[in-house]
N, C-alpha and C positions, 0 to 999 in steps of 0.2 A: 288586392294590395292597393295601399292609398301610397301616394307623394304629396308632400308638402313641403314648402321652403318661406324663409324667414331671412331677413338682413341685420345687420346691426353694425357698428359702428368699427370695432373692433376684433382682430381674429384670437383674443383671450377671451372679448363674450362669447366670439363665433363657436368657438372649442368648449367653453362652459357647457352653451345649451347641449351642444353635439351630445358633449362626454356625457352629461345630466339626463337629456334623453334615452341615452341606451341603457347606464346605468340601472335606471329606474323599469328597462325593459318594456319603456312605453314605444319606440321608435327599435327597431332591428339592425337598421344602421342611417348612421348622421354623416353625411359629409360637407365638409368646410372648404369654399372655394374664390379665391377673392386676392387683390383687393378685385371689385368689378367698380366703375364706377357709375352716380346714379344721379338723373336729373329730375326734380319734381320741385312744386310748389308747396311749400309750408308756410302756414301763415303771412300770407299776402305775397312772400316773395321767392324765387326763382332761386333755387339751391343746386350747390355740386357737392356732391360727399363721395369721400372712397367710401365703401363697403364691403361685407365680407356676406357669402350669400351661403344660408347653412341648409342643405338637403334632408329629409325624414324619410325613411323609407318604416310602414305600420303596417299592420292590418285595422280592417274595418273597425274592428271591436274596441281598438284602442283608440279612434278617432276623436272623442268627444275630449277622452283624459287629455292626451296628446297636448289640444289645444290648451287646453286650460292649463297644464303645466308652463307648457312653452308663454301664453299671455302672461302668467306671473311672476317668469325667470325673466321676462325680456325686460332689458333696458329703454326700450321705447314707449313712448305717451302711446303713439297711435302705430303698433307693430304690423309690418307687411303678415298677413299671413295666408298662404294663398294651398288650396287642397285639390289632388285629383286623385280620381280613381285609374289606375295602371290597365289598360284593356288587357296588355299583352306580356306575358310576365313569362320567362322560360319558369319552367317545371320545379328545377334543381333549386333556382332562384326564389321559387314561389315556397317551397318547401323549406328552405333554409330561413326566410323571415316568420315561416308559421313557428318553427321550432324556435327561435330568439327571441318571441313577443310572448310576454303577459296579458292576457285579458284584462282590460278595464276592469272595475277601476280600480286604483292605485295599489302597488305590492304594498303590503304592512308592514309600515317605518319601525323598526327596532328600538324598543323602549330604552331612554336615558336614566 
């Protein structure tokens, strides 16, 4: 099982991607936690932004869709996006994301 987490500005984008991701059955579950607040440098100068920081919980096989979904929904020029692999996963828990995730790539969007 992979974790990955993303920030954004907002907890209506926070909740977009979340709800977007499971939806689409590429993430098993999304959780939204925030405001957290975050210090860094953007172009030349020294920022404070609240932020709302959104959790992915995937399997491997959805990894690559994952990001690229999530880079395309996100509202940022340059999105945090940060991946790990879970060493330690209980059983039930490990079973429960196999059974809620889609294999890459992407389910087939229903014709308009």
């Amino acid at each position: 099982m992979f974790v990955a987490w993303t920030t954004v500005g907002s907890r209506t984008e926070a909740e977009r991607l979340a709800e977007g991701s499971v939806a689409q059955r590429l993430a098993a579950c999304a959780q939204v936690e925030g405001p957290v607040v975050s210090f860094y440098h953007w172009e030349g100068k020294l920022e404070r932004a609240e932020e709302y920081r959104v959790w992915f919980k995937y399997v491997p096989a959805n990894a690559s869709a994952l990001s690229i979904w999530v880079h395309n929904h996100h509202p940022y020029a340059t999105p945090q996006w940060v991946e790990i692999a879970a060493e330690n996963v209980s059983e039930k828990y490990l079973s429960w994301v196999l059974a809620n995730s889609t294999p890459a790539p992407f389910p087939e969007s229903k014709s308009t």
